[in-house]
PQR file of N, CA, C, O and H, with PARSE charges and radii, in Angstrom:
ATOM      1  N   UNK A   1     -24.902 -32.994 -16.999 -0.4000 1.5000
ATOM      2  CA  UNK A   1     -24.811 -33.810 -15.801 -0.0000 2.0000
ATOM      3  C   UNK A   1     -26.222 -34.297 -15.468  0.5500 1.7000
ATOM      4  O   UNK A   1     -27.094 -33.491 -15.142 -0.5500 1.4000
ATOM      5  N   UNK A   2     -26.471 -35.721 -15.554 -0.4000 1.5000
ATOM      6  CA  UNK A   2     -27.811 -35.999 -14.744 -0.0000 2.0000
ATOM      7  C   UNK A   2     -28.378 -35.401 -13.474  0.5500 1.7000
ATOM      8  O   UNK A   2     -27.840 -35.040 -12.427 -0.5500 1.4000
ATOM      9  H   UNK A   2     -25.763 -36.376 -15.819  0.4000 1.0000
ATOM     10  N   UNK A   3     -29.613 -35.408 -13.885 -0.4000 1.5000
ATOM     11  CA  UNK A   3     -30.366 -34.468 -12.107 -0.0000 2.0000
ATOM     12  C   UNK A   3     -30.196 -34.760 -10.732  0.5500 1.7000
ATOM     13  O   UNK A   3     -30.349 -33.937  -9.829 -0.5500 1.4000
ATOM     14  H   UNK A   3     -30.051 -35.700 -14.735  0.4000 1.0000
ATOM     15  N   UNK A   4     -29.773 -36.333 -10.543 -0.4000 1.5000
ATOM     16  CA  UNK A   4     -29.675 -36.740  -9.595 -0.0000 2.0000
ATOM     17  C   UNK A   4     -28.153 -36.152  -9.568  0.5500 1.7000
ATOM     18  O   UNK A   4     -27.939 -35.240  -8.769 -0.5500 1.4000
ATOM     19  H   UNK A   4     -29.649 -37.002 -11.277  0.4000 1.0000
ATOM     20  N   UNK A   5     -27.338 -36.504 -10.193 -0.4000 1.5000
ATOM     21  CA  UNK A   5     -25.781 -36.156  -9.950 -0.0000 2.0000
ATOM     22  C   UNK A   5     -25.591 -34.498  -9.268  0.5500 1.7000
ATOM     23  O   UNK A   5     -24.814 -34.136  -8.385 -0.5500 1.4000
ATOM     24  H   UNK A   5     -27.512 -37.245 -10.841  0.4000 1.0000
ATOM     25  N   UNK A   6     -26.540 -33.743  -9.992 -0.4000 1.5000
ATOM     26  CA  UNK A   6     -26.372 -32.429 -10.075 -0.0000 2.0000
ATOM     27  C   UNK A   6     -26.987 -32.128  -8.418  0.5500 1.7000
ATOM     28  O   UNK A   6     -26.538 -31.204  -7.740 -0.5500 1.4000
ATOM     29  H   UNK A   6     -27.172 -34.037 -10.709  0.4000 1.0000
ATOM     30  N   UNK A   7     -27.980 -32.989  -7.964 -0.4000 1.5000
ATOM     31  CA  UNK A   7     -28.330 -32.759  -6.994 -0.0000 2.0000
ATOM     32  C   UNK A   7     -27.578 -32.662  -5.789  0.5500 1.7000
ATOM     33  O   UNK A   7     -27.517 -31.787  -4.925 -0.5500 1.4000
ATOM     34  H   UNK A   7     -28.344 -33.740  -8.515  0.4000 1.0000
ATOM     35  N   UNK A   8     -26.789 -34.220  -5.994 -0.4000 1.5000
ATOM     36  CA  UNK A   8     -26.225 -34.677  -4.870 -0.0000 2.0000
ATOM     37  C   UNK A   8     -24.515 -33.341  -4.571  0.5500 1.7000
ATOM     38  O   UNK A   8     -23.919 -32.925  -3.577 -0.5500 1.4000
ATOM     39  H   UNK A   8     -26.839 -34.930  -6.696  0.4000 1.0000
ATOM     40  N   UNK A   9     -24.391 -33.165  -5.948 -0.4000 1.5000
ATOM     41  CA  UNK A   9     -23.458 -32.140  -5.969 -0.0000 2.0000
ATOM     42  C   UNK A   9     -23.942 -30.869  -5.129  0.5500 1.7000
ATOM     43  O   UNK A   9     -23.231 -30.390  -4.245 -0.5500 1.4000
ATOM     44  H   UNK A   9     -24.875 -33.502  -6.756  0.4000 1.0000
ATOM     45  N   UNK A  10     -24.953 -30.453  -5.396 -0.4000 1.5000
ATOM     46  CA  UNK A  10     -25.628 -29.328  -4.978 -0.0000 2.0000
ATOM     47  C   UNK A  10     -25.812 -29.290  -3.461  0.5500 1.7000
ATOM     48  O   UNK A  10     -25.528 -28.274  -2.828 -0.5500 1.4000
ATOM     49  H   UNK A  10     -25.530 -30.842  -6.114  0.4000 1.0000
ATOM     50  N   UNK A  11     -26.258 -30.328  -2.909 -0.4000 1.5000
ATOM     51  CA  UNK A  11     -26.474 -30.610  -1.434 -0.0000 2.0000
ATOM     52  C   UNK A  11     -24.830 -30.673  -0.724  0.5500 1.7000
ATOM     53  O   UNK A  11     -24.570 -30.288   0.416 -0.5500 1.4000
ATOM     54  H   UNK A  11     -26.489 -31.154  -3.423  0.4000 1.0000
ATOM     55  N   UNK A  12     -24.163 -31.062  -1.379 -0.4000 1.5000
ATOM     56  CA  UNK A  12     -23.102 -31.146  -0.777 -0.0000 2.0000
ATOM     57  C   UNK A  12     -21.916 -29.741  -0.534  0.5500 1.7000
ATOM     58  O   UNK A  12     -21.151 -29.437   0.382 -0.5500 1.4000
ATOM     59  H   UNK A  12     -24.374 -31.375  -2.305  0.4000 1.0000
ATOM     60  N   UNK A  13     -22.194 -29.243  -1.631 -0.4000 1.5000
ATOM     61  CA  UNK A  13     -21.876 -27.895  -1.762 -0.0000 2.0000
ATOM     62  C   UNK A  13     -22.570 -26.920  -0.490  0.5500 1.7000
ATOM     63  O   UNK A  13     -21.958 -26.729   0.560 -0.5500 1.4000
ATOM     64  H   UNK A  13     -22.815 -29.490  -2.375  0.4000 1.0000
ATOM     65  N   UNK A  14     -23.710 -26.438  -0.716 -0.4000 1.5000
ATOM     66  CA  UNK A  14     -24.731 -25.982   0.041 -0.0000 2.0000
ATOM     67  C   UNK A  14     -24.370 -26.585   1.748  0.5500 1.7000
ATOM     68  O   UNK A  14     -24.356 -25.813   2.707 -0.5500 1.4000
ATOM     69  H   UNK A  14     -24.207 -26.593  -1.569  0.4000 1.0000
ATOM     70  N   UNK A  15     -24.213 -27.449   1.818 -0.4000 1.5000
ATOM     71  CA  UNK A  15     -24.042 -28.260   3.233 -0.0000 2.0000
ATOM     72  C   UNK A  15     -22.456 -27.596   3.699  0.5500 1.7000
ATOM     73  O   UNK A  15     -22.182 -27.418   4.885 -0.5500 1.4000
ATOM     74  H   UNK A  15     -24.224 -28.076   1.039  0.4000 1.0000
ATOM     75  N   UNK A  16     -21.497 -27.276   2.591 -0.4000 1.5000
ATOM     76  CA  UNK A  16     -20.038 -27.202   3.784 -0.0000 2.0000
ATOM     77  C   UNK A  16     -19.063 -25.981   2.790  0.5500 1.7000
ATOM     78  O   UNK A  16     -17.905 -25.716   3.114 -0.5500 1.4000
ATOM     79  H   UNK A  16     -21.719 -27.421   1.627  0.4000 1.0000
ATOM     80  N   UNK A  17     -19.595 -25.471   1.838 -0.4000 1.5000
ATOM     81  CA  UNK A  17     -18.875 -24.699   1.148 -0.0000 2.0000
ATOM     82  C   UNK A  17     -20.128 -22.851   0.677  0.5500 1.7000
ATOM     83  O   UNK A  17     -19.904 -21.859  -0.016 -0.5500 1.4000
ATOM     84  H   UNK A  17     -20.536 -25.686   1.575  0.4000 1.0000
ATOM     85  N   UNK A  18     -20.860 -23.126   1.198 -0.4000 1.5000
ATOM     86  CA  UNK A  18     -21.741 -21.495   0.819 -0.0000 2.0000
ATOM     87  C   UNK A  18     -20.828 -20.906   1.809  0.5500 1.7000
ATOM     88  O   UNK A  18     -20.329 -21.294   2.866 -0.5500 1.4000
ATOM     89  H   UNK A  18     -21.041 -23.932   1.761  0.4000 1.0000
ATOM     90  N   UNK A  19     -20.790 -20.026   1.228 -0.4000 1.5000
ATOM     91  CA  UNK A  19     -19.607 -19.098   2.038 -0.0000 2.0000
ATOM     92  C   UNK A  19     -21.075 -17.671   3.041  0.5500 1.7000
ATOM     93  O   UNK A  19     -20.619 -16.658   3.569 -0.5500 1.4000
ATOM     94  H   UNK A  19     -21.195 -19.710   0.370  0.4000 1.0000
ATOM     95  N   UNK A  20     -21.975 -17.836   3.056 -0.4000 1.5000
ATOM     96  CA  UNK A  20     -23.029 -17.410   3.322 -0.0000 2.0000
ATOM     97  C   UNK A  20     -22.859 -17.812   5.221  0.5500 1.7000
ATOM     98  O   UNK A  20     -22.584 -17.044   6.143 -0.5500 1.4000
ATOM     99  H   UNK A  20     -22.345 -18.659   2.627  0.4000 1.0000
ATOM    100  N   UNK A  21     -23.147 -19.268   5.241 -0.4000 1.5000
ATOM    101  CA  UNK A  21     -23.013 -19.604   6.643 -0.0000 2.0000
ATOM    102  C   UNK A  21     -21.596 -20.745   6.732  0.5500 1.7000
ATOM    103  O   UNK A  21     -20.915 -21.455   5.991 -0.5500 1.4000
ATOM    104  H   UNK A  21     -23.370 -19.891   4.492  0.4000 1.0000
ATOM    105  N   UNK A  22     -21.739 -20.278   8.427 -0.4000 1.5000
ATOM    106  CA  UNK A  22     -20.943 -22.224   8.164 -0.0000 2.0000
ATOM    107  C   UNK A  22     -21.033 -23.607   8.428  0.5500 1.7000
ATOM    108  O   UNK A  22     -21.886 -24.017   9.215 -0.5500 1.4000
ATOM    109  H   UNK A  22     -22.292 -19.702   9.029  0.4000 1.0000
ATOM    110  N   UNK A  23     -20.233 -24.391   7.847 -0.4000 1.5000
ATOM    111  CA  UNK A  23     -19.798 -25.589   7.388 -0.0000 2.0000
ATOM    112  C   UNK A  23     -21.312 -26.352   8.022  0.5500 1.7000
ATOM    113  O   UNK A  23     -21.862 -25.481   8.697 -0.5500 1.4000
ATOM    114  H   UNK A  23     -19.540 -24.058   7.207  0.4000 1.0000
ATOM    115  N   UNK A  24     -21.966 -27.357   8.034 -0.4000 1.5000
ATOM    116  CA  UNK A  24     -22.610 -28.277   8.485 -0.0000 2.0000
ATOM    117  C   UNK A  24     -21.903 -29.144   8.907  0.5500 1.7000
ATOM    118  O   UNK A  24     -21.185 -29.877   8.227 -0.5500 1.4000
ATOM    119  H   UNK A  24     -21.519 -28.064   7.486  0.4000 1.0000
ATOM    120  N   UNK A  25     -22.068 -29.156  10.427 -0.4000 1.5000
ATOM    121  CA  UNK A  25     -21.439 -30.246  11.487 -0.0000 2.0000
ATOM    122  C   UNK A  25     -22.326 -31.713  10.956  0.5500 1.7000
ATOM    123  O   UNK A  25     -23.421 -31.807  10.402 -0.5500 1.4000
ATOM    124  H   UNK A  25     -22.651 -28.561  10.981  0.4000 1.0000
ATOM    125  N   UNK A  26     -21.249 -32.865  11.429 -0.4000 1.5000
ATOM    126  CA  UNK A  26     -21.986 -34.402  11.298 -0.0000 2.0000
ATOM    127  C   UNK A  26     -23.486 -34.372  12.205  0.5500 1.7000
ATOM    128  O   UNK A  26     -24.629 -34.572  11.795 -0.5500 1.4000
ATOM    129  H   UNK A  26     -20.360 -32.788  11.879  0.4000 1.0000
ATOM    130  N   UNK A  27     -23.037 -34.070  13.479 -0.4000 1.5000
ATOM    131  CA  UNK A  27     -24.091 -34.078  14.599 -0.0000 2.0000
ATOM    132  C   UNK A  27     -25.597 -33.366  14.224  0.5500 1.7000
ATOM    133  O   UNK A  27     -26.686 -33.755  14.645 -0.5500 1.4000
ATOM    134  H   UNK A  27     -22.108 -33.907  13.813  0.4000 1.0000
ATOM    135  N   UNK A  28     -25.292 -31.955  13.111 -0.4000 1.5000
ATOM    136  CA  UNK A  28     -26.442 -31.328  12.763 -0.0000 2.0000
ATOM    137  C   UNK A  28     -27.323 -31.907  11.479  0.5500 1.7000
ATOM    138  O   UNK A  28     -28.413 -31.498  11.079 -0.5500 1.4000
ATOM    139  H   UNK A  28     -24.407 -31.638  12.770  0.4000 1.0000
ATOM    140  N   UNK A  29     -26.453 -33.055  10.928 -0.4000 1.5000
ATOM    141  CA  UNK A  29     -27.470 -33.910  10.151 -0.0000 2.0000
ATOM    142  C   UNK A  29     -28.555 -33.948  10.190  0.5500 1.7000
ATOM    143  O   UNK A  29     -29.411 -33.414   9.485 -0.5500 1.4000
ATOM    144  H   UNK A  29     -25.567 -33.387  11.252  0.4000 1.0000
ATOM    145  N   UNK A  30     -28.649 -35.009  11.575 -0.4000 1.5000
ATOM    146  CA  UNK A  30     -30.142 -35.244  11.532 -0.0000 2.0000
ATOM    147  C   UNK A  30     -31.589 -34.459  11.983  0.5500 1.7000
ATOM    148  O   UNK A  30     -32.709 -34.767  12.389 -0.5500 1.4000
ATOM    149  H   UNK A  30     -27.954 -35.443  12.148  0.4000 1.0000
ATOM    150  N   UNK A  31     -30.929 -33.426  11.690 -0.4000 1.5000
ATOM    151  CA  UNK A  31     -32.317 -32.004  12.061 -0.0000 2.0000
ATOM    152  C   UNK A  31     -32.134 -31.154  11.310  0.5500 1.7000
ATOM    153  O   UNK A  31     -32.354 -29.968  11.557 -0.5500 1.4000
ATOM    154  H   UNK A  31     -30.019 -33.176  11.360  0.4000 1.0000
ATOM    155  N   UNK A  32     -31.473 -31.822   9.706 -0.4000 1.5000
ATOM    156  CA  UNK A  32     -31.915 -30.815   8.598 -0.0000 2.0000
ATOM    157  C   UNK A  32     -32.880 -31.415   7.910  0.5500 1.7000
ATOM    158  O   UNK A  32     -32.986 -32.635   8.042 -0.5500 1.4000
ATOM    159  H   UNK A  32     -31.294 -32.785   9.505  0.4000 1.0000
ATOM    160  N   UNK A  33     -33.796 -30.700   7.025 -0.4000 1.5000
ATOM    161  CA  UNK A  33     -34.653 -30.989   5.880 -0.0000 2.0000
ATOM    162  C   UNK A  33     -33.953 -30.431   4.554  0.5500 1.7000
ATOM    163  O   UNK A  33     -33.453 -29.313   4.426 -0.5500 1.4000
ATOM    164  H   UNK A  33     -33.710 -29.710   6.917  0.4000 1.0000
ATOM    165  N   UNK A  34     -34.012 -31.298   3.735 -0.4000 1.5000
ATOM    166  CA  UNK A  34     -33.644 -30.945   2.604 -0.0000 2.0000
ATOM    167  C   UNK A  34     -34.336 -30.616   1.571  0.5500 1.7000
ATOM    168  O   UNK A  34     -34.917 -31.695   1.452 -0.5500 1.4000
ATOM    169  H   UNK A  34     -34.418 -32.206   3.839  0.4000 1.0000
ATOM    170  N   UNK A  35     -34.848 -29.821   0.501 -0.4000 1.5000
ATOM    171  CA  UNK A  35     -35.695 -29.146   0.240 -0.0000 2.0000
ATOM    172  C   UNK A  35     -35.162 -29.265  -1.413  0.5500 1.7000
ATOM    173  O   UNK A  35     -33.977 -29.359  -1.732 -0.5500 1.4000
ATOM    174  H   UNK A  35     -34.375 -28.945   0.598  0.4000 1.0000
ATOM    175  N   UNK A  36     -36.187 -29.241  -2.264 -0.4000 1.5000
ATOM    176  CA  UNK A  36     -35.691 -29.906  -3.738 -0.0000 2.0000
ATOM    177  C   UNK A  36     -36.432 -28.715  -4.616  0.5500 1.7000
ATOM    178  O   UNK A  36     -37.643 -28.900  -4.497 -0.5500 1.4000
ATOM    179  H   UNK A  36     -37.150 -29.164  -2.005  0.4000 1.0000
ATOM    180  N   UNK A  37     -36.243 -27.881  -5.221 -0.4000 1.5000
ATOM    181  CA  UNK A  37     -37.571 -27.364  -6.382 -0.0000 2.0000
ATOM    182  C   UNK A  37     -36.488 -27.078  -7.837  0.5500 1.7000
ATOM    183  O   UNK A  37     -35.421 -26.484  -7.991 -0.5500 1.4000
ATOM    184  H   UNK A  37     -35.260 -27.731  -5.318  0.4000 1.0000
ATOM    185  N   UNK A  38     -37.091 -27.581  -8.426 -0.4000 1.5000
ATOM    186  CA  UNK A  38     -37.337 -27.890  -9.986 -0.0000 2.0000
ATOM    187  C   UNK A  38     -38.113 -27.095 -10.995  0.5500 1.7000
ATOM    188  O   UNK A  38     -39.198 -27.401 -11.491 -0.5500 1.4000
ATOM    189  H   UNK A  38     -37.958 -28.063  -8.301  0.4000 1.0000
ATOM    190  N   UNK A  39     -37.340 -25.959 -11.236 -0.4000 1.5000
ATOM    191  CA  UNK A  39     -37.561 -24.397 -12.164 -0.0000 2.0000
ATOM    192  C   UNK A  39     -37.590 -24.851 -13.524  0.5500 1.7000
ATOM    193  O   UNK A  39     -36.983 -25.792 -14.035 -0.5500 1.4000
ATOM    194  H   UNK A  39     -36.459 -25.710 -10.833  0.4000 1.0000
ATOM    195  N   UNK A  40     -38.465 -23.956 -14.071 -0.4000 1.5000
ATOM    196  CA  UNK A  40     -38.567 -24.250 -15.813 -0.0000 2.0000
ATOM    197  C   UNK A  40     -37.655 -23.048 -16.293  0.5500 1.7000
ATOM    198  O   UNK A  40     -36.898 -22.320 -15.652 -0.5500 1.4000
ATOM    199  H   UNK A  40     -38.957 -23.192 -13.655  0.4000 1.0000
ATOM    200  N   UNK A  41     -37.893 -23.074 -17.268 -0.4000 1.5000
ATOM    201  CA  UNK A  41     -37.281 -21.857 -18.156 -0.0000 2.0000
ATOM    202  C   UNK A  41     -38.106 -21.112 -17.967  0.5500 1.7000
ATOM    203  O   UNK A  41     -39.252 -21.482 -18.219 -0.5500 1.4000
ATOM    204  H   UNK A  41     -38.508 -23.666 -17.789  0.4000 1.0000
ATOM    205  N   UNK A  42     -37.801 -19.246 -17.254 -0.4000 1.5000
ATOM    206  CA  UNK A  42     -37.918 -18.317 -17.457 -0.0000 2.0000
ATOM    207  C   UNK A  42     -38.731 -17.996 -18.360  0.5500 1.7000
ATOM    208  O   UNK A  42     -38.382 -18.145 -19.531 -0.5500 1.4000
ATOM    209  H   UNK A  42     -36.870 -18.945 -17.049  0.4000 1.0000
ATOM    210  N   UNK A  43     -39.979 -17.490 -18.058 -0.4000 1.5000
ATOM    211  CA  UNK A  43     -41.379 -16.847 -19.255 -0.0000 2.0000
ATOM    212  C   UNK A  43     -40.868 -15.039 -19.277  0.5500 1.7000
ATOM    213  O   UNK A  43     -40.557 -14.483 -18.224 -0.5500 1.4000
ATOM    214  H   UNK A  43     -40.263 -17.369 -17.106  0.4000 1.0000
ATOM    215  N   UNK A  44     -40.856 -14.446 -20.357 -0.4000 1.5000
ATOM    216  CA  UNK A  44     -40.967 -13.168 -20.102 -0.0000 2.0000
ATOM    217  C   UNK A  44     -42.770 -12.410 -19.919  0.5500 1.7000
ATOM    218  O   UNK A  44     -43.824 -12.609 -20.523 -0.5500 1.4000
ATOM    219  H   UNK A  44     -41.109 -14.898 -21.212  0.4000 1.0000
ATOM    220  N   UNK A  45     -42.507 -11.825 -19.174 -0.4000 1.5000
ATOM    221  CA  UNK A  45     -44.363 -11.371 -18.950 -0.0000 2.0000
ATOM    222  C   UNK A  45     -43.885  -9.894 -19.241  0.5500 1.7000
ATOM    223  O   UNK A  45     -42.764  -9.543 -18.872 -0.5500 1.4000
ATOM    224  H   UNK A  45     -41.650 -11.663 -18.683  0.4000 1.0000
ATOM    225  N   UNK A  46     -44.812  -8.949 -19.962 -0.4000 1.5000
ATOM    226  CA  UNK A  46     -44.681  -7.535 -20.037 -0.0000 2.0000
ATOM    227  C   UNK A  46     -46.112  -7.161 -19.934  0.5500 1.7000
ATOM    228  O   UNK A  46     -47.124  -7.421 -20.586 -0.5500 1.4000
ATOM    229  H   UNK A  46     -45.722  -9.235 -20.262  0.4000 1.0000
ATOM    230  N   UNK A  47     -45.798  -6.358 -18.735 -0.4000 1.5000
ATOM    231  CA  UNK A  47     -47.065  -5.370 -18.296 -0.0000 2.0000
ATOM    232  C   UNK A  47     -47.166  -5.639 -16.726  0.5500 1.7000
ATOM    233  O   UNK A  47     -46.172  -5.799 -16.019 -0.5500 1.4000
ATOM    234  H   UNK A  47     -44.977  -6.146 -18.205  0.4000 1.0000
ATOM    235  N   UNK A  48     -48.554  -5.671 -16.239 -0.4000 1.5000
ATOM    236  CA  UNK A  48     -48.641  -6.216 -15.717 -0.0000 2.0000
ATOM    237  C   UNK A  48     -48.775  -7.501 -15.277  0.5500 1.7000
ATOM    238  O   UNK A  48     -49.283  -8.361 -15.996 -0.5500 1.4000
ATOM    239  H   UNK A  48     -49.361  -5.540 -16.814  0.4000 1.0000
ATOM    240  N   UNK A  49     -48.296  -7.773 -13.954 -0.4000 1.5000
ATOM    241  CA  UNK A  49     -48.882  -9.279 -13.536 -0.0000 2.0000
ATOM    242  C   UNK A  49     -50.301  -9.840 -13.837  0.5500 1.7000
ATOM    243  O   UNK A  49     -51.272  -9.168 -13.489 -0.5500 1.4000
ATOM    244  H   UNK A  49     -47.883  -7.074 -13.370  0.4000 1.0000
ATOM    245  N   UNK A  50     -50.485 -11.085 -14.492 -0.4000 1.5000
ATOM    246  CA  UNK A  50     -51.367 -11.655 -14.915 -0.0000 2.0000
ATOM    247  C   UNK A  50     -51.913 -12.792 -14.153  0.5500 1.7000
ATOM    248  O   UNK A  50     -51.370 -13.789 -13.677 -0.5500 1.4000
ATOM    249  H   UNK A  50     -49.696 -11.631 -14.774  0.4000 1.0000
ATOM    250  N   UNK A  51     -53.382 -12.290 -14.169 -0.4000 1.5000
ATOM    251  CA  UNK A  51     -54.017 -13.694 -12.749 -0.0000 2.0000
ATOM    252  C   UNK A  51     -53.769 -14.918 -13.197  0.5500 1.7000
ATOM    253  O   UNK A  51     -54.499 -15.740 -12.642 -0.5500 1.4000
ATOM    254  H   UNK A  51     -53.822 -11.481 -14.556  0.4000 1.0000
ATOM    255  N   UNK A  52     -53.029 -15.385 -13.982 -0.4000 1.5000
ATOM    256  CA  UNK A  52     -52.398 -16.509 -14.226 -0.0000 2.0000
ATOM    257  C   UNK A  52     -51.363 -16.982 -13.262  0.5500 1.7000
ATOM    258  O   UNK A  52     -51.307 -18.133 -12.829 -0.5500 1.4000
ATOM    259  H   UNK A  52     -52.436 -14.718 -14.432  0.4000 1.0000
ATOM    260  N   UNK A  53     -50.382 -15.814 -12.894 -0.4000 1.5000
ATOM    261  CA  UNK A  53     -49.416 -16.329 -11.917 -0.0000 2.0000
ATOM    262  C   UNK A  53     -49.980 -16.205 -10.487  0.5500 1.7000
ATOM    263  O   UNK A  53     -50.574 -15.231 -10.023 -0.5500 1.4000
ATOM    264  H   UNK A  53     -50.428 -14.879 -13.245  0.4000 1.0000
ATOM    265  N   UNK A  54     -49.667 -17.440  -9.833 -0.4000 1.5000
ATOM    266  CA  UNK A  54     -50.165 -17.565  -8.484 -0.0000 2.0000
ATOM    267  C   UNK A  54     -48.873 -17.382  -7.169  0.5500 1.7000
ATOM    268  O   UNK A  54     -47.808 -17.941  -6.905 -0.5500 1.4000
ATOM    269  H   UNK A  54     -49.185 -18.231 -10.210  0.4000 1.0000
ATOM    270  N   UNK A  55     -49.375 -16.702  -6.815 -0.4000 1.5000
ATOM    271  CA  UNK A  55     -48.315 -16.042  -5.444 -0.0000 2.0000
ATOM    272  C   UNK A  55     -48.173 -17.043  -4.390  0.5500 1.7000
ATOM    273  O   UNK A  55     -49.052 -17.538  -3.685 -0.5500 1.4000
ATOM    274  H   UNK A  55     -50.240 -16.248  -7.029  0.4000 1.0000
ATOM    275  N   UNK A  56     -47.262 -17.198  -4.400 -0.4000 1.5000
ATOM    276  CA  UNK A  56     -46.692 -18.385  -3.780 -0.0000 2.0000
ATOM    277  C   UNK A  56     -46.228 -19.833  -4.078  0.5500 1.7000
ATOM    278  O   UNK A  56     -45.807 -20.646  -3.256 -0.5500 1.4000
ATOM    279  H   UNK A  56     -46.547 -16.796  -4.973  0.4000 1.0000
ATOM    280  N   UNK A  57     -46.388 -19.997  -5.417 -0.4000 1.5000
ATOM    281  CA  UNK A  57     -46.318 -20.608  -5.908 -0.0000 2.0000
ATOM    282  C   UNK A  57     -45.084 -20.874  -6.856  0.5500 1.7000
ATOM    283  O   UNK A  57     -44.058 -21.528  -6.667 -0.5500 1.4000
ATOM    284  H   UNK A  57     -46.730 -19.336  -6.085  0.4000 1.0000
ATOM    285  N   UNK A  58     -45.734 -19.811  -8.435 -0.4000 1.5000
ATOM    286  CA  UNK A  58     -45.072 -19.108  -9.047 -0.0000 2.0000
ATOM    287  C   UNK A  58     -43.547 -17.981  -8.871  0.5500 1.7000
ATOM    288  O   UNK A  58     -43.544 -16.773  -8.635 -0.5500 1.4000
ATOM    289  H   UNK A  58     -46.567 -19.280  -8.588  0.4000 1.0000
ATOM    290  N   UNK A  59     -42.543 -18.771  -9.055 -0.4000 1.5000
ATOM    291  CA  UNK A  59     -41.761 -17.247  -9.002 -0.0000 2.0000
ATOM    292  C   UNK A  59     -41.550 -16.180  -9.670  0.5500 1.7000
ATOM    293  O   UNK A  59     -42.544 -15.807 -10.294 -0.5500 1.4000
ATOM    294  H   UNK A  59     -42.545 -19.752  -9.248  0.4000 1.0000
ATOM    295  N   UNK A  60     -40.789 -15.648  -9.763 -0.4000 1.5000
ATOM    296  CA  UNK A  60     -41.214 -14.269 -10.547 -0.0000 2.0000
ATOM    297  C   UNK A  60     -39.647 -13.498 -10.315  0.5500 1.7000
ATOM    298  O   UNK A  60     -39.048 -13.426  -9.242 -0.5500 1.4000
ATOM    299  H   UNK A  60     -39.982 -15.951  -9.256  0.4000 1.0000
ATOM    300  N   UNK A  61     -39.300 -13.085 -11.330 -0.4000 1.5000
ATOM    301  CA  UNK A  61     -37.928 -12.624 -11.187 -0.0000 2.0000
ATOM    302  C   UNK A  61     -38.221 -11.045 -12.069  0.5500 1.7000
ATOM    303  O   UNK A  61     -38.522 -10.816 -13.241 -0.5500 1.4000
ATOM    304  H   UNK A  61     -39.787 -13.143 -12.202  0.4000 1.0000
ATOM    305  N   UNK A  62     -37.952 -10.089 -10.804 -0.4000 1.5000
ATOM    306  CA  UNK A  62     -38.042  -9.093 -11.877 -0.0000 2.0000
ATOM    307  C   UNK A  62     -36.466  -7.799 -11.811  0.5500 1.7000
ATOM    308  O   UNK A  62     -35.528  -7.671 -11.023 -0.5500 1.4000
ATOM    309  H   UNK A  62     -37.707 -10.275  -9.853  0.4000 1.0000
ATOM    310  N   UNK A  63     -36.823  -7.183 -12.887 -0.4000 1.5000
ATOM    311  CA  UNK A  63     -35.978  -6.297 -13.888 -0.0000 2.0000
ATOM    312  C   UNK A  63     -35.969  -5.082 -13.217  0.5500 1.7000
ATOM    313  O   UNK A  63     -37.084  -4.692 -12.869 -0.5500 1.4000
ATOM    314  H   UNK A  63     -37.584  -7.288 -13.527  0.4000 1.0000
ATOM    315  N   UNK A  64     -34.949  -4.317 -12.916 -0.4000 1.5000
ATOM    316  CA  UNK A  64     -35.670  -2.695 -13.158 -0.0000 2.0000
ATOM    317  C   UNK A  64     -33.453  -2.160 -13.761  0.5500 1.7000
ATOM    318  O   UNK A  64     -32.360  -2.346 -13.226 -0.5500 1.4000
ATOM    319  H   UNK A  64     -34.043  -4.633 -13.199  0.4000 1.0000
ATOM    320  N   UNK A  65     -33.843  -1.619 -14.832 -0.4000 1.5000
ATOM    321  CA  UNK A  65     -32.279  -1.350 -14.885 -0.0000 2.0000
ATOM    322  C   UNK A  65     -31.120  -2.182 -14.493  0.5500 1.7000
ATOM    323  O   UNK A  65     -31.595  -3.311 -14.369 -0.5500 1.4000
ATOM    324  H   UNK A  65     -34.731  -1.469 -15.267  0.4000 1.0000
ATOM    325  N   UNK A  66     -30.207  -2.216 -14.304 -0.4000 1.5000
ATOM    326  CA  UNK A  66     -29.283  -3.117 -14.321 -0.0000 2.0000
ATOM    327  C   UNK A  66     -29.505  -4.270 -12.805  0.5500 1.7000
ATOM    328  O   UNK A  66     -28.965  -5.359 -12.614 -0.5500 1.4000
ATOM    329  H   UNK A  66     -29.822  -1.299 -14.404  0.4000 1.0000
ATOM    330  N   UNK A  67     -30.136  -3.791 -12.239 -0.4000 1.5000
ATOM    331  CA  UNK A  67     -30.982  -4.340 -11.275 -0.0000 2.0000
ATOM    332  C   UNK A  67     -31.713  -5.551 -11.298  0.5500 1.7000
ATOM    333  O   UNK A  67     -32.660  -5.500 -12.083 -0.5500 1.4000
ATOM    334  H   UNK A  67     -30.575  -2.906 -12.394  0.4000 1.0000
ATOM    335  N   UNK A  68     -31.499  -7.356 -10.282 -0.4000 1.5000
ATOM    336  CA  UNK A  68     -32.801  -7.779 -10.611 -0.0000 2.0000
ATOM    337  C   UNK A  68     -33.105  -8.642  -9.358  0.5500 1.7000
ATOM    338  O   UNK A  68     -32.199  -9.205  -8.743 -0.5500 1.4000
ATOM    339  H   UNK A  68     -30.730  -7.397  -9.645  0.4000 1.0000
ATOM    340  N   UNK A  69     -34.220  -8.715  -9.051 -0.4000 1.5000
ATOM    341  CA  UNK A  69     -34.514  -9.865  -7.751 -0.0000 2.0000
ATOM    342  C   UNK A  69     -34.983 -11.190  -8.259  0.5500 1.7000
ATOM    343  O   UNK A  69     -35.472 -11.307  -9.382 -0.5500 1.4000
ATOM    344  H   UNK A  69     -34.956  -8.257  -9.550  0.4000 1.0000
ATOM    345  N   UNK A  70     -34.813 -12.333  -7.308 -0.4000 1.5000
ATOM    346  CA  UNK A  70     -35.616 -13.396  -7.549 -0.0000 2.0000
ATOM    347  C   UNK A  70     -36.557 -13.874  -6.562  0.5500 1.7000
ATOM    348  O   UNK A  70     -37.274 -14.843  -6.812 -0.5500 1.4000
ATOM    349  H   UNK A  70     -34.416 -12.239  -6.396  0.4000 1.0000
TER
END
């Protein structure tokens, strides 16, 4: 699916179907920001964190046993 397609899908979803909160009213339109970020493929790093990755920036998804955060 093109990025734009995938987007507009995504916003629309997110806006009236996350079962997280609810629905987005018409009226609450215009006092949202919509917010875009664009992830690469997943690096594996072993060891420690390397002053390469910058905090706040960089995400970082980590492992522990069947366990994982993002």
């Amino acid at each position: 699916m093109p990025l734009k397609d995938a987007l507009i899908k995504s916003a629309i979803y997110a806006a009236t179907e996350d079962p997280r909160f609810p629905p987005l009213e018409k009226y609450e339109l215009e006092k949202v920001i919509f917010e875009v970020s664009l992830l690469t493929v997943p690096e594996l790093i072993k060891g420690k964190i390397p002053e390469s990755v910058e905090i706040g920036k960089d995400g970082l998804i980590v492992e522990y046993g069947f366990y994982f955060l993002q």
